[in-house]
N, C-alpha and C positions, 0 to 999 in steps of 0.2 A: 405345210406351206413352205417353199421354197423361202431360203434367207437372202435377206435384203442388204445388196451391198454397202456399206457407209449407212449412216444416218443414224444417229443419239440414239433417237424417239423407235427406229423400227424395233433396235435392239430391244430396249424399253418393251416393249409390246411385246416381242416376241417373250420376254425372260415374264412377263405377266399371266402369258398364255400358259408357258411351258407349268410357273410354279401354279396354278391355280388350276389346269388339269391334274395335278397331282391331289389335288384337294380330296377328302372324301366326300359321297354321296351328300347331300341338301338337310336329308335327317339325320342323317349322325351329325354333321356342323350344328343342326340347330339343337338338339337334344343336346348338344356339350355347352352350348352356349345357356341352356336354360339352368343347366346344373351348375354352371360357373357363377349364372346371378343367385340361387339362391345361396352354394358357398360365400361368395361378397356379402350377401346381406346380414350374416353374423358377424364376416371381420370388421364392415363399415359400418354396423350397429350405433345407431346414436349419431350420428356425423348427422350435421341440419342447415338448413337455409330458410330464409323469412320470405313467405310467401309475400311480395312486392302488393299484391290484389286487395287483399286480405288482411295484412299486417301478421299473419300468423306463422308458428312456426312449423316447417316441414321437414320432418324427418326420418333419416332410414330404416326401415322395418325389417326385422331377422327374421328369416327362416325358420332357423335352426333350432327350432328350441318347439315344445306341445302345441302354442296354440298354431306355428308356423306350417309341421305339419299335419294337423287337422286341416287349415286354409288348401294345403297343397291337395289334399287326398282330394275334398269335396268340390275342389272345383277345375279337375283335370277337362272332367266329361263337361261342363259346363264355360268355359273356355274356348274350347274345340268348337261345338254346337255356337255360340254368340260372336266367332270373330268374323268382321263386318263384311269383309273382301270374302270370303268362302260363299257366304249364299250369294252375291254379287256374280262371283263366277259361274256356280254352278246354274245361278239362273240364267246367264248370258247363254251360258255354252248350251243349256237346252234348247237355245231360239235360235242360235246362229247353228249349231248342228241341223236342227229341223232344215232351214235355208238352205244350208248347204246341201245336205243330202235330197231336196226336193231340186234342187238343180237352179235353183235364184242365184245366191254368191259365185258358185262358176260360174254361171248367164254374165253377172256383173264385173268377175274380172275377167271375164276375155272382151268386154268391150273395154276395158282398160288398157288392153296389149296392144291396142291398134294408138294408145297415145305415145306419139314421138319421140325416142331416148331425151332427146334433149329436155322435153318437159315433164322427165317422169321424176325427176330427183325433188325439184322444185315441187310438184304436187305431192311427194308423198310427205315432203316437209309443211308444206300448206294443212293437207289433212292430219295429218300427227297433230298438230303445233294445236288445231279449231278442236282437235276432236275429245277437248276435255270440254266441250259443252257436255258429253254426256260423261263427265265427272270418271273414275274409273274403271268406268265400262270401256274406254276407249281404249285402255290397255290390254285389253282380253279382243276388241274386234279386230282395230290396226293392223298392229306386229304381222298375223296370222294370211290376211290379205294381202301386203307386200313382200313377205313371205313368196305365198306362190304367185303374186303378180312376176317376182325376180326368176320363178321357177319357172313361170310359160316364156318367159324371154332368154332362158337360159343362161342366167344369171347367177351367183351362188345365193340360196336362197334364204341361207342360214344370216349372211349379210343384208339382205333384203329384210328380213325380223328383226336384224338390229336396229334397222336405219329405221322402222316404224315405230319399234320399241323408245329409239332415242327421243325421238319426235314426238310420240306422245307422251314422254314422263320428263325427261330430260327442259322439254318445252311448254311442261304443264300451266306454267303462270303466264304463258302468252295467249294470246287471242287478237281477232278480229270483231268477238261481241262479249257483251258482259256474263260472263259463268259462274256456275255455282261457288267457286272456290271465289271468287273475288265479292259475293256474300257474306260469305261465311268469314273470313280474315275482317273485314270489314267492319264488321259486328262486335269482332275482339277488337278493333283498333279502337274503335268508338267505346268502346267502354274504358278502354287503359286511359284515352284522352282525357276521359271528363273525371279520371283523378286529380287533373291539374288544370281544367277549366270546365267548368258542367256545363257550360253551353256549346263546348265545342262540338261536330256532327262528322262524323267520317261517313264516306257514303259510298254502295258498291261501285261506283263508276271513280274511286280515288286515285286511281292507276291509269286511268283507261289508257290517255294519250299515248305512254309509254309502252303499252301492252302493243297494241296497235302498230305502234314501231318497231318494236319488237318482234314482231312476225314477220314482218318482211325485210328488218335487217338479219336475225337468226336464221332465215329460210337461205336470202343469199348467201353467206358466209358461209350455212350448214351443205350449200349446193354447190360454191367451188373449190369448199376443202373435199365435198367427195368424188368430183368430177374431177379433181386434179390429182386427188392425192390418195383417198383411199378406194376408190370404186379401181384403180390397175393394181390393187395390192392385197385386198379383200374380195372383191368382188367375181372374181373367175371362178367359171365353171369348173370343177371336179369330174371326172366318169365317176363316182361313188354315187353323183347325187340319181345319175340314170338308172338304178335302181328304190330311188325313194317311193313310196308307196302314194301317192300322191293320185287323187280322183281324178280319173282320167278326163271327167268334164272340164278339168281344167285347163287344158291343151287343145281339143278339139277346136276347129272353126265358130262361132258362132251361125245357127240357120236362120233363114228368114222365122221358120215359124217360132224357133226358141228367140229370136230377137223381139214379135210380135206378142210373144207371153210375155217377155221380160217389160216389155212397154205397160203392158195391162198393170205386172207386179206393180209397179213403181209408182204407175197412178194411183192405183187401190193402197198401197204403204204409204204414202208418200202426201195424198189427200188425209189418209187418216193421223199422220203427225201433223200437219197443219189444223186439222180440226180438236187437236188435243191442247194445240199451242194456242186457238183460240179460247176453247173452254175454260183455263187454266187462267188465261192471260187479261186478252182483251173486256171480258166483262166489267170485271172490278179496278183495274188499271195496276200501277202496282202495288204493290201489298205492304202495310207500312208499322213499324211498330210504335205505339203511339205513346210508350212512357219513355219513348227513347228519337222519334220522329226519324230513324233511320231507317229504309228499304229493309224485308227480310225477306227470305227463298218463298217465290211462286212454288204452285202447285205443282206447274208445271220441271220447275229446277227438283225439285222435294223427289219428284214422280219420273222422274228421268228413265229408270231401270226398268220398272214395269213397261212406260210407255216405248221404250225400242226393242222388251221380249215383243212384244204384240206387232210392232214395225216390221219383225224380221218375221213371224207366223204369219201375218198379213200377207207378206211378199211373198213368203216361201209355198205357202196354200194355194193363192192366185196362181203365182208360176205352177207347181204340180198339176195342179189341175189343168193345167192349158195344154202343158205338155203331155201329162199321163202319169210323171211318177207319184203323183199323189192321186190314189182311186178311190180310197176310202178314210173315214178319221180315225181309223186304228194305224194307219200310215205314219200321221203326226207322231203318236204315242213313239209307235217301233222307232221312228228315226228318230225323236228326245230318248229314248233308254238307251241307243245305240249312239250316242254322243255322250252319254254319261260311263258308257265301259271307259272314253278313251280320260276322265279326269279320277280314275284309281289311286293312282301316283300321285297327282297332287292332293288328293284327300288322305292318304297317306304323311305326305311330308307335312301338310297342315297341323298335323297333331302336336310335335314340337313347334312350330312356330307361333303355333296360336298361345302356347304356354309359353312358352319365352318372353313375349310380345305383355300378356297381363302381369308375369310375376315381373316382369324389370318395373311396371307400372304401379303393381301393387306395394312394392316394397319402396318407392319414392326414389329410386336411384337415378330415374329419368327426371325426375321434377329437379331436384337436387342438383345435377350436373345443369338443368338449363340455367336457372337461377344465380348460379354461382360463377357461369361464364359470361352473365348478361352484366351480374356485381364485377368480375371482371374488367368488362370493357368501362363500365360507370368508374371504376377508381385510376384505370389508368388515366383519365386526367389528359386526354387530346382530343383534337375537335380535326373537323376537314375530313381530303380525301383519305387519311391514313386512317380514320374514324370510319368511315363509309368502306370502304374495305374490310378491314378488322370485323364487323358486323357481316357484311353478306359470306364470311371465310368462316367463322364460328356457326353463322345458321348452316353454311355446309355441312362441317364437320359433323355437327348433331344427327345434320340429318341421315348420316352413314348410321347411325345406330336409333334415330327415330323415326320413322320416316311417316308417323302424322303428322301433316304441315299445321293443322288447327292444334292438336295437342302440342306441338314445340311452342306456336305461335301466342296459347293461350299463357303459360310459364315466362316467355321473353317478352309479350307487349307490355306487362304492368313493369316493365323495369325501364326498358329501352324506350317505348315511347315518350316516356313523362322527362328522363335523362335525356333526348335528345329535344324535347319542347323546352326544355329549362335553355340547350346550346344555342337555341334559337333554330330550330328545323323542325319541319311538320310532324304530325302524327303520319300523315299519307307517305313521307319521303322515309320515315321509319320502318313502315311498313313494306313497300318498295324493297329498298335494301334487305331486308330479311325472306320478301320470296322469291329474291336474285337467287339467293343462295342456297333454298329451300327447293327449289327446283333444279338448279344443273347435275346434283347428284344422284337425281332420283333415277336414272337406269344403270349407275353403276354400283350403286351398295346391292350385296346379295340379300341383306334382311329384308329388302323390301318383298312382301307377301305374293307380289305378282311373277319375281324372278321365276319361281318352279315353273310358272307357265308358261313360261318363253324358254326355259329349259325342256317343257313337253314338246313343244310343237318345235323347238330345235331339232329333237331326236327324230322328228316323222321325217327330215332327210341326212340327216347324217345320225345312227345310234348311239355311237359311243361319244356325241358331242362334250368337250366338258365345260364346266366351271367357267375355268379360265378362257377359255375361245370367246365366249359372251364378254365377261369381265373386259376381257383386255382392248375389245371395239367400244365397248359401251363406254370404257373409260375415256376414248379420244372427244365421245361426240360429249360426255361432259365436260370435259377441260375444253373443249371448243368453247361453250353455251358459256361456259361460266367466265370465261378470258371476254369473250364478246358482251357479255353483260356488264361486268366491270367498266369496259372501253366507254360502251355506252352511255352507262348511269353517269360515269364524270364526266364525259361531253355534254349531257342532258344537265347535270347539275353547274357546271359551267357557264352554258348558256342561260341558265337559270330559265328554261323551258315551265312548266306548268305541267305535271304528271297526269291532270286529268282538267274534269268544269271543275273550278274553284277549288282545286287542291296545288297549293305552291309549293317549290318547297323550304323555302325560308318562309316564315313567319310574320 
């Protein structure tokens, strides 16, 4: 990449890219990072924190010593096999390979190539931003779609992955409807509250207002920093990428008769998620837990995975068969095992991750540092925006090295909720603040599980992609999200706005 005359921030980036392609491959990073937690866990042996929830004590568990590795032997293979995001993906990529190679997903984005440059930055921030209704599947379909929607427009498409990638992880805690994640947070916020009032109810829609604004102030902002500033600096074609190996369905015209099968797909996929979202949904209304009288995840939220494999088989099936590339149902089978050659690599690099991820957990060092950064913020002893800040910058921080937003969130709400009900500010406004800052980071830490696979589908147009080229973009559209959220929350708390129905945020 050509260097950029003047400017702090290009330098910055550039000197991020340069040291972070030097980095080694994803498996040795993470395989040294697994052996560095279980070295820590002898030298910080005993070191503890008072489970805030609980009243109990929680402390750090060694390694180092008979029964640590016995624990390490027996449950290498049993790690690997149980962590949650690997059959997630591998089942995604069965459906969306099927689709794709039956000719559905090219169908679908060349009728995207005919939407407008001007409105293509804006919708791919729109869909990023929604498409954590389907929880982290949307990190495995997005990226790969804008991807080559950037590649049929001749755009660099590697920049096109990021800008999906950003959008769907980066903007994980926005919406335009109520999501799984805003469930599930909900459910811990409600229980940290009624440590300090048992009547009090935190309910999934405690954000909503702000979410809501959030999409479509994050979508702007996220659309003229990159219409201005990064789409002339990142975004140019390469001749390297005219050799990416890329399905040539994805370039061709669309015909009348693959536009006429793609109509049938949509209706036949597209009737059958509505009829899954009634079954789930409309019968029983919403679903409620009754020793706690707060909303908890429909069938439908629960079932997400399964219900969009079958979305994309549905679609993929109808279109082949319209068209021809699907003649028989051994068709299905061959294009799922031929979508499974191309996730090797990440089942490969999953091996350390998945053991890094459990032993940092098993040995309490994650429990431990949230607890003691939440004691932290309770002793420092200040209140306001410099409090409101300090919070969404520490759920950052964490989140570069944890990146479950319910596992941090389950350690920080018994501390920080009750400490900021006592300053006089909601459970909801608590909550809030912590997945400001729980979500700007999530496309620029590498530990998070999904990086290798935006590092796969990186290499399908440039091979020797590294590390750092992802890092160093990924890092703007966080420090965007997260500077914009900050702005936000203290204008919102300022106005003393109302985060959602019946959630304030003073008390």
């Amino acid at each position: 990449m050509p260097e950029e005359k003047g400017g702090a921030l290009m330098r910055f980036i550039n000197w991020i890219e340069k040291v972070g392609n030097k980095l080694p491959h994803m498996f040795w990073i993470f395989l040294g990072l697994w052996v560095l937690v279980i070295l820590l866990s002898g030298v910080l042996a005993g070191a503890s924190a008072i489970d805030p929830a609980k009243g109990e004590e929680v402390a750090i568990v060694s390694l180092l010593n008979k029964e640590g590795l016995y624990w390490i032997l027996t449950n290498i293979v049993k790690n690997f096999a149980q962590f949650p995001p690997l059959g997630l993906v591998l089942v995604m990529m069965m459906a969306a390979g099927f689709a794709e190679r039956a000719g559905f997903i090219p169908a679908l984005m060349r009728t995207l190539t005919k939407v407008p440059d001007k409105y293509l930055i804006p919708a791919i921030f729109i869909l990023g931003i929604c498409g954590n209704l389907a929880s982290d599947a949307s990190l495995v379909i997005i990226p790969p779609l804008t991807a080559a929607l950037f590649y049929s427009k001749r755009k660099d498409p590697i920049f096109g992955l990021i800008l999906g990638y950003a959008a769907a992880s980066s903007g994980f805690t926005a919406n335009l409807f109520i999501a799984g994640t805003d469930v599930l947070l909900s459910g811990i916020t409600d229980a940290a509250a009624k440590i300090v009032d048992s009547n009090y109810n935190v309910y999934p829609t405690a954000n909503y207002y702000f979410m809501v604004a959030s999409t479509f102030i994050i979508t702007t902002v996220a659309t003229v920093f990159t219409v201005k500033y990064a789409m002339p600096r990142f975004g140019r074609w390469e001749e390297e990428y005219e050799h990416a190996q890329v399905p040539e369905e994805y370039l061709k015209p669309i015909t009348d008769r693959e536009m006429k099968a793609l109509k049938k797909a949509l209706l036949a996929a597209g009737g059958y998620f509505l009829l899954m979202l009634v079954l789930t949904i409309m019968p029983n209304g919403p679903l409620r837990d009754p020793t706690k009288n707060t909303i908890v995840p429909s069938t439908f939220l629960k079932g997400m995975v399964p219900i969009l494999f079958l979305f994309f088989v549905i679609g993929g099936y109808v279109y082949g068969k319209s068209v021809g590339t699907v003649k028989r149902p051994t068709d299905m089978v061959n294009y799922m095992a031929d979508a499974m050659r191309t996730m090797a690599s990440y089942l490969v690099i999953i091996l350390p991750i998945a053991n890094f991820t459990y032993t940092f957990k098993h040995t309490n060092m994650a429990s431990v540092l949230a607890i003691k950064l939440a004691n932290f913020l309770k002793s420092a002893g200040f209140t306001g925006i410099g409090l409101f800040i300090s919070i969404i910058l520490i759920a950052t921080f964490i989140n570069l090295f944890i990146t479950s937003g319910s596992t941090k969130w389950a350690f920080l709400a018994p501390v920080l909720v009750p400490m900021m009900y006592y300053l006089g500010y909601s459970p909801e406004w608590a909550q809030l603040l912590y997945r400001l800052g729980d979500s700007s980071t999530n496309s620029f830490t590498p530990l998070s599980p999904y990086f290798p696979v935006i590092i796969g589908y990186a290499s399908i147009y440039k091979k020797d992609v590294g590390i750092g080229t992802i890092i160093s973009r990924t890092f703007l559209y966080s420090m965007l999200f997260l500077v914009t959220w900050i702005i936000l929350a203290i204008i919102w708390y300022l106005l003393g706005f109302p985060l959602g129905p019946g959630a304030p945020i003073k008390l």
